[in-house]
Structure formats: structure tokens, C-alpha cells
N, CA, C and O of each residue as an XYZ file, in Angstrom:
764
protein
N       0.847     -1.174      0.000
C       0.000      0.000      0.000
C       0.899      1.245      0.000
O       1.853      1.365      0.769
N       0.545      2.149     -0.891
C       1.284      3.504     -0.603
C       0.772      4.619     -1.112
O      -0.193      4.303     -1.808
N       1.024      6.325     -1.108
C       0.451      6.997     -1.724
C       0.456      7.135     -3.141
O       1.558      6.749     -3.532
N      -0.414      7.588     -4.315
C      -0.430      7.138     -5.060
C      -0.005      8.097     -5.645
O       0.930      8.013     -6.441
N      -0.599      9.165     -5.365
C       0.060     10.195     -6.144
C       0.382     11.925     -5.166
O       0.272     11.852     -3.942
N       0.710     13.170     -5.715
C       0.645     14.306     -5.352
C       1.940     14.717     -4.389
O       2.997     14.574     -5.003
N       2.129     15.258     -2.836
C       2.982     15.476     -2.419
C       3.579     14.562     -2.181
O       4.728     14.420     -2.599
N       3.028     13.770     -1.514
C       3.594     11.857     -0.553
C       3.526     11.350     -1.399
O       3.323     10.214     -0.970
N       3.542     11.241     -3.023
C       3.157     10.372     -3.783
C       4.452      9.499     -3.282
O       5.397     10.027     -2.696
N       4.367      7.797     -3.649
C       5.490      6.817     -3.941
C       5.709      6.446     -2.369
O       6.412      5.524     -1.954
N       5.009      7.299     -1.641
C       5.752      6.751      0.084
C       4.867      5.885      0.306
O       3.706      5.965     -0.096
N       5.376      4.901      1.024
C       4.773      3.380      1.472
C       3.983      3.863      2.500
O       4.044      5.017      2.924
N       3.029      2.746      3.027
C       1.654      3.102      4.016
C       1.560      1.914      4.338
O       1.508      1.075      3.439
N       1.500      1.424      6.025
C       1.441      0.412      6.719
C      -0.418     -0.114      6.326
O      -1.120      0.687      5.708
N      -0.907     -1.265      6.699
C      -2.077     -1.366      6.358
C      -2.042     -1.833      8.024
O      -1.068     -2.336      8.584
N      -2.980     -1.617      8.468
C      -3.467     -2.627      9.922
C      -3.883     -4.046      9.866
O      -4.665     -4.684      9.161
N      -2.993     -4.354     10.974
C      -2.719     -5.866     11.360
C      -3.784     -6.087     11.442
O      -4.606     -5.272     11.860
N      -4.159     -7.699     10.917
C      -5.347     -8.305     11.794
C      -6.543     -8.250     10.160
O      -6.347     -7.728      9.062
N      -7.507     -8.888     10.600
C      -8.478     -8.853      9.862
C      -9.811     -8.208      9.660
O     -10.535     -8.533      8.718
N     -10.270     -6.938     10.883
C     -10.965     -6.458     11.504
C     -11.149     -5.023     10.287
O     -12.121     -4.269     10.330
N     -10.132     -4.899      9.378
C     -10.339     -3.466      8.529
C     -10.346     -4.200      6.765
O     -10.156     -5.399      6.559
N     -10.555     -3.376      5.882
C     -10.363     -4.190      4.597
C      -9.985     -3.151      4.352
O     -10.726     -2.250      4.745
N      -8.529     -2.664      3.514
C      -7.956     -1.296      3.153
C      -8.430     -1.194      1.724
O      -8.333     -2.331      1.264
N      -8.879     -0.403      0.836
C      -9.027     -0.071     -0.244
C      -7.493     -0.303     -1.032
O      -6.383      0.086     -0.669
N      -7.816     -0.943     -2.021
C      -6.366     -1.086     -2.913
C      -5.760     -0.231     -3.591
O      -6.390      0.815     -3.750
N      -5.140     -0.267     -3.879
C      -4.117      1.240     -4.713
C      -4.671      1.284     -5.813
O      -4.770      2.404     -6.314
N      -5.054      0.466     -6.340
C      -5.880      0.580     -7.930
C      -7.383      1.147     -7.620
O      -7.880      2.032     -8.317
N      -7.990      0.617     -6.622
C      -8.653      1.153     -6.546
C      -9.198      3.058     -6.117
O     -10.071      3.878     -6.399
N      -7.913      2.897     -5.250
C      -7.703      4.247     -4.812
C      -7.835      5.342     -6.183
O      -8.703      6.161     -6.487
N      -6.318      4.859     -6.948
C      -5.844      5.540     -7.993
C      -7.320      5.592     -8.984
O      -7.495      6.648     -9.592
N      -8.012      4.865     -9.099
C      -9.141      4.920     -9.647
C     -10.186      6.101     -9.088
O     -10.488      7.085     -9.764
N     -10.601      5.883     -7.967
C     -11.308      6.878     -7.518
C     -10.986      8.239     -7.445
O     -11.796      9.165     -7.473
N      -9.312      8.351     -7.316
C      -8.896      9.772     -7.173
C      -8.932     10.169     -8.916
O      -9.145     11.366     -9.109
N      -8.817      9.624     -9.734
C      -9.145      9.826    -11.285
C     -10.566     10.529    -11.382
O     -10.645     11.673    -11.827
N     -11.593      9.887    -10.995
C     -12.417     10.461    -10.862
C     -12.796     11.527    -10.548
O     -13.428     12.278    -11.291
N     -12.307     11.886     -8.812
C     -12.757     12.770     -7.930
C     -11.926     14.281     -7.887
O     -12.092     15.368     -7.333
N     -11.057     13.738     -8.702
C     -10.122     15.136     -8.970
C      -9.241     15.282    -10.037
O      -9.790     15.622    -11.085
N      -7.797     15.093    -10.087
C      -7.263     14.154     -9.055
C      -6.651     14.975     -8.163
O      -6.177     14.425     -7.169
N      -6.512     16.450     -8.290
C      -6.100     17.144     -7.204
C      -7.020     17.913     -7.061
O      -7.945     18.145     -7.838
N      -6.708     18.529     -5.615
C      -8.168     19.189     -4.848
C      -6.809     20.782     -4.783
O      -5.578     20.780     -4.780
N      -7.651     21.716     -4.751
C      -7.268     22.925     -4.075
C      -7.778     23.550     -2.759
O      -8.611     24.439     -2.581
N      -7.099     22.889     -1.959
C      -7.779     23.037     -0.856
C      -8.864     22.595     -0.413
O      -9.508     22.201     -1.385
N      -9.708     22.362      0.984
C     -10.541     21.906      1.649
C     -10.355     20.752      2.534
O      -9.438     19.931      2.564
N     -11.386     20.856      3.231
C     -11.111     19.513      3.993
C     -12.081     18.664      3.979
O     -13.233     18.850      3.585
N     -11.408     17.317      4.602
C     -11.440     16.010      3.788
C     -12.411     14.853      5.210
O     -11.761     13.989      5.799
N     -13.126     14.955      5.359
C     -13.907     13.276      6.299
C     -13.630     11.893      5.991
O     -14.021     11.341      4.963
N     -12.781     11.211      7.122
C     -12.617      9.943      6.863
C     -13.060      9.051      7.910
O     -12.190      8.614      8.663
N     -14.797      8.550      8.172
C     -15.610      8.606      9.575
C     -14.842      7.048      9.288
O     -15.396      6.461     10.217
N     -14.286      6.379      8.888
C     -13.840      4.770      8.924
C     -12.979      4.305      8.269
O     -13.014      3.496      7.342
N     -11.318      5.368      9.267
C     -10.122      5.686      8.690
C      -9.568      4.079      8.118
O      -9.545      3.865      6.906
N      -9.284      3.375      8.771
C      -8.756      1.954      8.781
C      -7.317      2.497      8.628
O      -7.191      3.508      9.318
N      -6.286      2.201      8.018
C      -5.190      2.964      7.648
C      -4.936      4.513      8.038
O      -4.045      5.051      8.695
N      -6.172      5.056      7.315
C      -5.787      6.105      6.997
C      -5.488      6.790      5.716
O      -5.626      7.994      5.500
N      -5.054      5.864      4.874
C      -4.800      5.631      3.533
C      -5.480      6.755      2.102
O      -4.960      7.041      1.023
N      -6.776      7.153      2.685
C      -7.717      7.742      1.602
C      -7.596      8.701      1.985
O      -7.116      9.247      0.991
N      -7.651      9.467      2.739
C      -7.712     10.677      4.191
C      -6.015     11.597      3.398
O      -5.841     12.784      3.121
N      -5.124     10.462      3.273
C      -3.415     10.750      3.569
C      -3.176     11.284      2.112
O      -2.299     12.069      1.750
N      -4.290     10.597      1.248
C      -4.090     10.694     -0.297
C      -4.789     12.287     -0.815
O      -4.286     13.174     -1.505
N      -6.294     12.180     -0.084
C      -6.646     13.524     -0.095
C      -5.881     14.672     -0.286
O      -5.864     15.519     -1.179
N      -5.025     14.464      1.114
C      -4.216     15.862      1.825
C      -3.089     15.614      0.887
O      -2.249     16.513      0.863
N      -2.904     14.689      0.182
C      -1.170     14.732     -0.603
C      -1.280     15.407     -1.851
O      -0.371     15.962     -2.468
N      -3.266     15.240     -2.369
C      -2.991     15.753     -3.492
C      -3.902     17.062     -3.713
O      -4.425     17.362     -4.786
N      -4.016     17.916     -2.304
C      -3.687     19.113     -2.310
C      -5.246     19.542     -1.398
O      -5.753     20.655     -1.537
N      -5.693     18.756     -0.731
C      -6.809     19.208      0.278
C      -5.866     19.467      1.385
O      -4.803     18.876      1.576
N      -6.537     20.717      2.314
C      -5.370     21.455      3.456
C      -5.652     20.534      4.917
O      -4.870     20.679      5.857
N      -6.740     19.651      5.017
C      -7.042     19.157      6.353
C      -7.643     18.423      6.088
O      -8.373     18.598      5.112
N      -7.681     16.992      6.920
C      -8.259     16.026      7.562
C      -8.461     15.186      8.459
O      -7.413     14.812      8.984
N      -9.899     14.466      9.089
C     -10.097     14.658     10.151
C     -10.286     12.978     10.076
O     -11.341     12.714      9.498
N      -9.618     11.889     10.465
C      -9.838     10.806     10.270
C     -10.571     10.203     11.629
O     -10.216     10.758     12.669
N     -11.222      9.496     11.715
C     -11.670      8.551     12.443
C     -12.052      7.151     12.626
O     -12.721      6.668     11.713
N     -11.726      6.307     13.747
C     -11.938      4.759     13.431
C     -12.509      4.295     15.082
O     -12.214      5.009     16.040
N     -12.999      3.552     15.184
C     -12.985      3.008     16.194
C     -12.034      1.645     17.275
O     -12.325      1.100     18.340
N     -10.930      1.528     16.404
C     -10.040      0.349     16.329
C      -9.099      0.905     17.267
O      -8.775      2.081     17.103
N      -8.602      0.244     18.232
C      -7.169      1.011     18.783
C      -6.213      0.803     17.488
O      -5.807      1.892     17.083
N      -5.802     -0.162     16.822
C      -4.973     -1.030     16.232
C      -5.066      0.303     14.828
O      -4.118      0.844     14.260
N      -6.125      0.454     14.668
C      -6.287      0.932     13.017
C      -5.860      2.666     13.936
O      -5.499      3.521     13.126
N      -5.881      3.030     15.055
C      -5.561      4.348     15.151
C      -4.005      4.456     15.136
O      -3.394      5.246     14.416
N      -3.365      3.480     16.105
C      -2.076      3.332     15.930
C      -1.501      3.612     14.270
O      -0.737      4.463     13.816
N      -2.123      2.675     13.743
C      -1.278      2.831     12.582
C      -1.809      3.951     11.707
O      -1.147      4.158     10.690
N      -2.826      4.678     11.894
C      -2.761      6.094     11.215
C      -2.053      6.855     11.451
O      -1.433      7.555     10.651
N      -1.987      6.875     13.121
C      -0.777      8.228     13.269
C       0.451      7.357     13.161
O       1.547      7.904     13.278
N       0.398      6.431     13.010
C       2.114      5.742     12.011
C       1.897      6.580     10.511
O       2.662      7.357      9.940
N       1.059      6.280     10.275
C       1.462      6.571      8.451
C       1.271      8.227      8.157
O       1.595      8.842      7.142
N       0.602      8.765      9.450
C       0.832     10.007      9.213
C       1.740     10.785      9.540
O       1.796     11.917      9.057
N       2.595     10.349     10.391
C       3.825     10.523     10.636
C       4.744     10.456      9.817
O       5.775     11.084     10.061
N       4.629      9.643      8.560
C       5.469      9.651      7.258
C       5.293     10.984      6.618
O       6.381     11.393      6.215
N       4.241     11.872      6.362
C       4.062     12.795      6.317
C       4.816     14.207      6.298
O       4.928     15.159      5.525
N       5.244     13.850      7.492
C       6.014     14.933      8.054
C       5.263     15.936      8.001
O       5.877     16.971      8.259
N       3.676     16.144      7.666
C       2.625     17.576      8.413
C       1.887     17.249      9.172
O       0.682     17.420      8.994
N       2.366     16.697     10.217
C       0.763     16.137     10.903
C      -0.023     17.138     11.541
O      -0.832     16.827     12.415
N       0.135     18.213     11.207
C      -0.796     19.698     11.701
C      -1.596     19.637     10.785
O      -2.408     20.561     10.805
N      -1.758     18.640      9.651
C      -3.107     18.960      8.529
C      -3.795     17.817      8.483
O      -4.413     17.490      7.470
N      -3.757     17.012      9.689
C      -4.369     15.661     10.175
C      -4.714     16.122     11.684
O      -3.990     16.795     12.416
N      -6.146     15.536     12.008
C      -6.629     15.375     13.201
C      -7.073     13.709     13.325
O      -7.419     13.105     12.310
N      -7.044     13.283     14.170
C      -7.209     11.859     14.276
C      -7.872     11.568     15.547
O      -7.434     12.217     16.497
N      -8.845     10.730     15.801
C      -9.929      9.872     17.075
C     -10.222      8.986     17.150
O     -10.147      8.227     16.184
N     -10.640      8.657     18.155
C     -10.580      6.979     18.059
C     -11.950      7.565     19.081
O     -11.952      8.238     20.112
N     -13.377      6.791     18.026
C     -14.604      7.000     18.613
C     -15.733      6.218     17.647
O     -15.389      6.146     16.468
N     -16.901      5.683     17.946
C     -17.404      5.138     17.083
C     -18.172      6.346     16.335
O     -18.532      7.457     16.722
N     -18.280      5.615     15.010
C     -19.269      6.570     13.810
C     -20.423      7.487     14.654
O     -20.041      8.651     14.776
N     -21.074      7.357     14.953
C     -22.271      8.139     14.875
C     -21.657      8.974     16.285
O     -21.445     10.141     15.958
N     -21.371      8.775     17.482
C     -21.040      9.395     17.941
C     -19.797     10.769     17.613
O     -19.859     11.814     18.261
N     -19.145     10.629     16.954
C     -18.417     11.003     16.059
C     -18.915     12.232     15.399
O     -18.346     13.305     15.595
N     -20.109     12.113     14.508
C     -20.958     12.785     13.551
C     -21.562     14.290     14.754
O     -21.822     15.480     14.578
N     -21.556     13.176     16.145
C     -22.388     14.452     16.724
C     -21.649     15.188     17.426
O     -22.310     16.098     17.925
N     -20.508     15.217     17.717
C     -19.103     15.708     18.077
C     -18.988     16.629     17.016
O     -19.400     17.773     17.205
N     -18.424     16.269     15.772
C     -18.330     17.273     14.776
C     -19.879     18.297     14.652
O     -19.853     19.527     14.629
N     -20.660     17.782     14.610
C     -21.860     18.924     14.359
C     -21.860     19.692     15.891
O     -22.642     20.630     16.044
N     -21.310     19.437     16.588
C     -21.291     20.596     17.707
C     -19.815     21.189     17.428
O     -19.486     22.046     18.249
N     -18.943     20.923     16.510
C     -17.725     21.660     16.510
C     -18.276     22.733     14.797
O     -17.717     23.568     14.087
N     -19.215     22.258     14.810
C     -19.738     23.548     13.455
C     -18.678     23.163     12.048
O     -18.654     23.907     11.068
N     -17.903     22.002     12.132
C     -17.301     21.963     10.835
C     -17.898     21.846      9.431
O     -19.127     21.822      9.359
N     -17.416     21.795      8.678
C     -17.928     21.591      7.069
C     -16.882     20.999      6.370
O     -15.755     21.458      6.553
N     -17.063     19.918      5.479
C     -16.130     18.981      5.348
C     -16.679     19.045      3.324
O     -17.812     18.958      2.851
N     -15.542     19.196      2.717
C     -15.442     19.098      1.104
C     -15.753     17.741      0.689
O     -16.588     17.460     -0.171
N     -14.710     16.520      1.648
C     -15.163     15.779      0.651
C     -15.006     14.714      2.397
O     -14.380     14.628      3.454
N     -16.194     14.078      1.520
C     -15.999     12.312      2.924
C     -15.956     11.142      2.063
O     -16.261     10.823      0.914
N     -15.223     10.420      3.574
C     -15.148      9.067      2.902
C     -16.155      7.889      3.742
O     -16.065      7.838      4.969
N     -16.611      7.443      3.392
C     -17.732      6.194      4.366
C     -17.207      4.994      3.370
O     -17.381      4.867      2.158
N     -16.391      4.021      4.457
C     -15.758      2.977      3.966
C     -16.391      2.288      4.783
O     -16.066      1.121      4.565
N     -17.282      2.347      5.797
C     -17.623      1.338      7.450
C     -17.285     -0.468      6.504
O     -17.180     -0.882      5.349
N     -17.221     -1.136      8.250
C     -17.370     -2.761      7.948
C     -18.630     -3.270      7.102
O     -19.756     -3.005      7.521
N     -18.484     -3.902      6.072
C     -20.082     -4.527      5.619
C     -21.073     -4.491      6.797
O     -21.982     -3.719      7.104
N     -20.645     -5.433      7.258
C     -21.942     -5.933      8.461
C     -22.186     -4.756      9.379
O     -23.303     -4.771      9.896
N     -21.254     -3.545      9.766
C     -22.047     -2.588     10.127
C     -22.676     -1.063      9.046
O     -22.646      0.108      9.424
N     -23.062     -1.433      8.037
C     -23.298     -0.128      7.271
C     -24.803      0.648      8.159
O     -25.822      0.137      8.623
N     -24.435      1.711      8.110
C     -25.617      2.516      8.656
C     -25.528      3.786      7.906
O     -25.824      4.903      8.332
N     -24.886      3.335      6.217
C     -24.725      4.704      5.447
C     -25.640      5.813      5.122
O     -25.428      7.026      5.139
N     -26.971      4.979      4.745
C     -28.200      6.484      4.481
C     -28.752      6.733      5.712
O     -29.657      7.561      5.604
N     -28.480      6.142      7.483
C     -28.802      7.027      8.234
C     -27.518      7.901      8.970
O     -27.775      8.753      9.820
N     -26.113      7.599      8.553
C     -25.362      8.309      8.869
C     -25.005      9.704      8.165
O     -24.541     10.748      8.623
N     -25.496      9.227      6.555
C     -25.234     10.842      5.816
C     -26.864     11.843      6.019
O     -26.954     13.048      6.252
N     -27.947     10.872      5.837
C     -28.967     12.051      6.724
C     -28.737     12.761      8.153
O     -29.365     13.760      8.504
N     -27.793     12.143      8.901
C     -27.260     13.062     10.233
C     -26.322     13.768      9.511
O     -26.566     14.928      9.841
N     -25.287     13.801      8.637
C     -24.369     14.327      8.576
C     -24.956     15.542      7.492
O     -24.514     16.687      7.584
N     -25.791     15.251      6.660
C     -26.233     16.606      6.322
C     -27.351     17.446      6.985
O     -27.411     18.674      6.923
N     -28.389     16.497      7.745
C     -29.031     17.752      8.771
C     -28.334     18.540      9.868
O     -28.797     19.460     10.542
N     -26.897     17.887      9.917
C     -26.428     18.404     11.054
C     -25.295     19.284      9.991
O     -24.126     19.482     10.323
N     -25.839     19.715      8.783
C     -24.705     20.846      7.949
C     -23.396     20.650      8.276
O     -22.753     21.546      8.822
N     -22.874     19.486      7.984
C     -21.417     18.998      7.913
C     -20.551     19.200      6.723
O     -19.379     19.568      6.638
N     -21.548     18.821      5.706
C     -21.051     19.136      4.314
C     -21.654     20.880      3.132
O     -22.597     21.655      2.972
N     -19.975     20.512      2.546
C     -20.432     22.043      2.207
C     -21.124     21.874      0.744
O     -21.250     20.750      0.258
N     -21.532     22.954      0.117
C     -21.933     22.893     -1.385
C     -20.643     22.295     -2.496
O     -19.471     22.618     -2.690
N     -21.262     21.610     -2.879
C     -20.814     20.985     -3.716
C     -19.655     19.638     -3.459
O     -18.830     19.195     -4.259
N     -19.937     19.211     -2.083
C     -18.726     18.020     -1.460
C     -19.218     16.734     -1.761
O     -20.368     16.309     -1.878
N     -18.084     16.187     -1.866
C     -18.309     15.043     -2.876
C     -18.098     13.858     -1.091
O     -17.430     13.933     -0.060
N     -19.174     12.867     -1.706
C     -18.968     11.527     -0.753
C     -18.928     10.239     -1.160
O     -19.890      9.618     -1.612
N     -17.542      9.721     -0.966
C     -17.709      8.757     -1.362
C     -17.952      7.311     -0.747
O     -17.103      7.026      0.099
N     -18.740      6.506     -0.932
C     -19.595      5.648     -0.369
C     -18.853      4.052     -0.967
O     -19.248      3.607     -2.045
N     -17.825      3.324     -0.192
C     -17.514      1.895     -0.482
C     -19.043      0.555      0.827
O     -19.603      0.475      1.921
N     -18.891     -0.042     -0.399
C     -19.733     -0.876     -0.148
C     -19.561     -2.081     -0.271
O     -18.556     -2.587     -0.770
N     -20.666     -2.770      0.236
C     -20.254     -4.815     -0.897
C     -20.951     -4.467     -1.952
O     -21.613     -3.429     -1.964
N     -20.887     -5.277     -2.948
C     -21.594     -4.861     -4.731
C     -22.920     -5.451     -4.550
O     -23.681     -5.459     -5.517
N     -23.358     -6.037     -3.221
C     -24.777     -6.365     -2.978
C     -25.497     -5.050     -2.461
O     -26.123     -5.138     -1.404
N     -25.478     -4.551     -2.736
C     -25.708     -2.850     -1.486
C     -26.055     -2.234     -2.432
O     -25.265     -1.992     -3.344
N     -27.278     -1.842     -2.446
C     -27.771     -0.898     -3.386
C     -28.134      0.571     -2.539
O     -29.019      0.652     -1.687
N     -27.537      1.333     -2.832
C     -27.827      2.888     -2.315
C     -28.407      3.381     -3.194
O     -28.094      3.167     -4.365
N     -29.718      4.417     -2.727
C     -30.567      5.206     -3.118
C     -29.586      5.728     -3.915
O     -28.379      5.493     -3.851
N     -30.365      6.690     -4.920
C     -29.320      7.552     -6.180
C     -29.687      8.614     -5.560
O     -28.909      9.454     -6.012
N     -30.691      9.397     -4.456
C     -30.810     10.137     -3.372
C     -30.667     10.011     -2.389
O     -31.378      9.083     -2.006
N     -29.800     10.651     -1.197
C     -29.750     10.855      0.075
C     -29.836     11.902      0.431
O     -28.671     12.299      0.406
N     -30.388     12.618      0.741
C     -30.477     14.539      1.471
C     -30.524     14.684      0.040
O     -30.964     14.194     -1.000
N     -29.755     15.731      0.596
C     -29.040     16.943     -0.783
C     -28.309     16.291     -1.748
O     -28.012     16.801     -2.828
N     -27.947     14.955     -1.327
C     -26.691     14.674     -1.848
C     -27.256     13.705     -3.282
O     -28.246     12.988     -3.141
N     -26.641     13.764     -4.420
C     -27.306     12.999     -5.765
C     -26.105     12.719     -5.497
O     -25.195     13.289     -4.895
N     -26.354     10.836     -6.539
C     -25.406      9.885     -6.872
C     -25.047     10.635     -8.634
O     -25.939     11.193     -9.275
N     -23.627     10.487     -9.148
C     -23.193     10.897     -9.881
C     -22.500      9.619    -10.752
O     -22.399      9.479    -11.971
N     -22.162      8.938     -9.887
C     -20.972      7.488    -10.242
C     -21.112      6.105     -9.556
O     -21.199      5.933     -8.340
N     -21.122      5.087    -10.571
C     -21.347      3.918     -9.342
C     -19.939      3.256    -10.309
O     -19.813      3.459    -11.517
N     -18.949      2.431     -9.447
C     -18.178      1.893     -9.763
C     -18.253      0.177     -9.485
O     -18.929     -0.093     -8.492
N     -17.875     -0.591     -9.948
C     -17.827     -2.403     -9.351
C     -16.075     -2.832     -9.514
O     -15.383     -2.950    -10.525
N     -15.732     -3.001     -7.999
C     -14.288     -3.399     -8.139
C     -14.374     -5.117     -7.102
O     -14.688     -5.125     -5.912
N     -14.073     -6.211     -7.782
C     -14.496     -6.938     -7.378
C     -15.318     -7.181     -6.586
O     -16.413     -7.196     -7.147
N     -15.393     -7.395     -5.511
C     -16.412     -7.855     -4.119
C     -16.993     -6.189     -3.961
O     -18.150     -5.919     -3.637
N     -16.184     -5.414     -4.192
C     -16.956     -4.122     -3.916
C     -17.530     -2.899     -4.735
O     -16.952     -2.420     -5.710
N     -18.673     -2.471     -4.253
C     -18.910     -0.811     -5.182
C     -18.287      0.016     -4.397
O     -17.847     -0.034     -3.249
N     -18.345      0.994     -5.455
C     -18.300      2.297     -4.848
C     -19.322      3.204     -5.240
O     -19.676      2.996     -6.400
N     -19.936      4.161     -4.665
C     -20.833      4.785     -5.054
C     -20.669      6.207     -4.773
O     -20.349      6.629     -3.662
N     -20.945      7.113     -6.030
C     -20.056      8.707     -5.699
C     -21.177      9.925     -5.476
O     -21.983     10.051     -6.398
N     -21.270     10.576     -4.662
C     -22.569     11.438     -4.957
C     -21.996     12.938     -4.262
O     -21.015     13.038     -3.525
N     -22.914     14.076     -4.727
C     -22.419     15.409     -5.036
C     -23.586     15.910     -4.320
O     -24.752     15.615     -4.585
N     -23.031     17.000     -3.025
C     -23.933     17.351     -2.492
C     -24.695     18.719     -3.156
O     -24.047     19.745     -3.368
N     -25.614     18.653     -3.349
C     -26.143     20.117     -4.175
C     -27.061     20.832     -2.944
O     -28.027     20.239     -2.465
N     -26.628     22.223     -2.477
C     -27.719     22.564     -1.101
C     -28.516     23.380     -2.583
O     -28.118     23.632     -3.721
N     -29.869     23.609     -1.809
C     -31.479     24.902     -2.218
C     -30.023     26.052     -3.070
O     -28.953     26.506     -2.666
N     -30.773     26.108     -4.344
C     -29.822     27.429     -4.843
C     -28.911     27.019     -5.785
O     -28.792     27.597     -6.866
N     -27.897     25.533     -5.275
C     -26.766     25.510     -6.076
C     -26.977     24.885     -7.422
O     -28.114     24.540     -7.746
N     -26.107     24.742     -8.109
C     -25.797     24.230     -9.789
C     -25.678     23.246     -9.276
O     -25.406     23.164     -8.078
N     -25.957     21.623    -10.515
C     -25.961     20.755    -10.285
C     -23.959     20.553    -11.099
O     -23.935     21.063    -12.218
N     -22.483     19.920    -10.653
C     -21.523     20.653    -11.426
C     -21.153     19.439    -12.570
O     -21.977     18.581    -12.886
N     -20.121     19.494    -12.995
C     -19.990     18.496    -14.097
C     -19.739     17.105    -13.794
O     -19.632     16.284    -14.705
């Protein structure tokens, strides 16, 4: 595993021990960041089910200014602030160790707004269309932030959630991905 591309591009990335996380693959990564950018100018980045850390690290390398990772794993926190420590900025990483939803309501009392998220959770716990209806009634995300949604390829997500429209559905073996664009009252729908 390593970064794929931007500042950290080529630097290696520990994956967490054990069987408890499934890390997104570099192809797959490199795939999605094709999509989603591949560089950002600034903003910040939600990673509510860091595992690594890995997607969060790629964000900020290829040019988002902050991110706020989270996992509930001791094991998977350890090794984020390992791999963010490769870094050498860890002032543009915040990191917790707390479960999802509690999490969501922490940040909506810290008033943040987040460009782009990542919702990778375990299969067997997805609670994705009631975690992004908290995360947009509780105005987490800004106009026009992109979320991206890994899944099993049995998982069918609404092509609506809130505000947020599906734009992209991807199939990478055992898994989808599913991409959607938050549009608030007012905004353009973008390309």
C-alpha cells in the first residue's frame, strides 16, 4: 500500500494488522482519485472509517489542506498516526478513536464543514443512508462536497440521500463504490 500520487506520492503506508479493517487497494484508490479530482485545491477532507488512513493521507497529498480521520479500532488508530507521521505535516491531520455516529455528533457541535468524505464502514455494520442524513441535517457538508460511499456490490444505495445525488457507481471486485455530489437549495448541479 502507498500513496499514489501528489505530495507523498510513492511513500509506502502500513495497512493494519489483523483482519478487523479491509484497506481499499491502490488501484482502486488511484481509480477513484481519477475520478474525484485528481487534485483538490484546498478543503477539507472526512474519513468517519479511517482503517489505515490511507484515503484521508491521499486527499491531503494531493492538495486538500485538512483532515479529520476517524476509526474506532485502537490497532487501526495506531497505525494512522504511524502513516501520518510519514508525512512529516501532521498539523493537517486530526485523528480519534470513537465510534461513527457518535463522532458525527461531536463534529456537528464543533460547526465543521467537510469538502469531501469518505464512508468505507465494515459490511456488516453499514448505517450509510442514516449516517449521511445526520451528517447533512447536522450541515457537515459544504456545497458541492463530494462523498464517497464503499460498499459490498450487494448494497444498493438510493441515487438520493439529502441533498446529496449519486453521480458514479463503480464495481471493483467484491466491492462498489458509489459517488454522490452534495447540491444545497440554490446551487448548480456541477460536471
Amino acid at each position: 500500500m502507498r500513496v499514489i500520487s501528489g505530495e507523498y506520492g510513492g511513500r509506502k503506508l502500513k495497512a493494519v494488522p489483523g483482519k478487523n479493517t479491509r484497506p481499499t487497494t491502490d488501484k482502486v484508490k488511484e481509480s477513484l482519485f481519477n475520478i474525484i479530482g485528481p487534485y483538490f485545491d484546498g478543503g477539507t477532507c472526512l474519513d468517519l472509517f479511517a482503517g489505515s488512513g490511507s484515503l484521508a493521507i491521499e486527499a491531503v497529498s494531493r492538495g486538500m489542506e485538512h483532515a479529520v480521520l476517524i476509526d474506532k479500532d485502537l490497532v487501526a488508530i495506531k497505525t494512522i498516526k504511524e502513516n501520518i507521521e510519514m508525512t512529516k505535516e501532521t498539523s493537517k491531520f486530526e485523528v480519534f478513536r470513537n465510534e461513527a455516529n457518535r463522532s458525527i455528533d461531536v463534529l456537528i457541535g464543533r460547526k465543521k464543514s467537510f469538502d469531501l468524505l469518505f464512508l468505507d464502514p465494515p459490511y456488516l455494520e453499514q448505517e450509510i443512508v442514516q449516517q449521511l442524513e445526520k451528517i447533512m441535517t447536522g450541515n457537515l457538508l459544504a456545497d458541492k462536497a463530494l462523498i464517497i460511499c464503499e460498499v459490498s456490490r450487494k448494497i444498493d444505495l438510493p441515487t438520493t440521500i439529502g441533498i446529496a445525488e449519486e453521480f458514479r457507481t463503480e464495481i471493483y471486485g467484491a466491492s462498489k463504490v458509489v459517488l454522490y455530489e452534495v447540491i444545497k437549495e440554490g446551487g448548480d448541479k456541477g460536471d
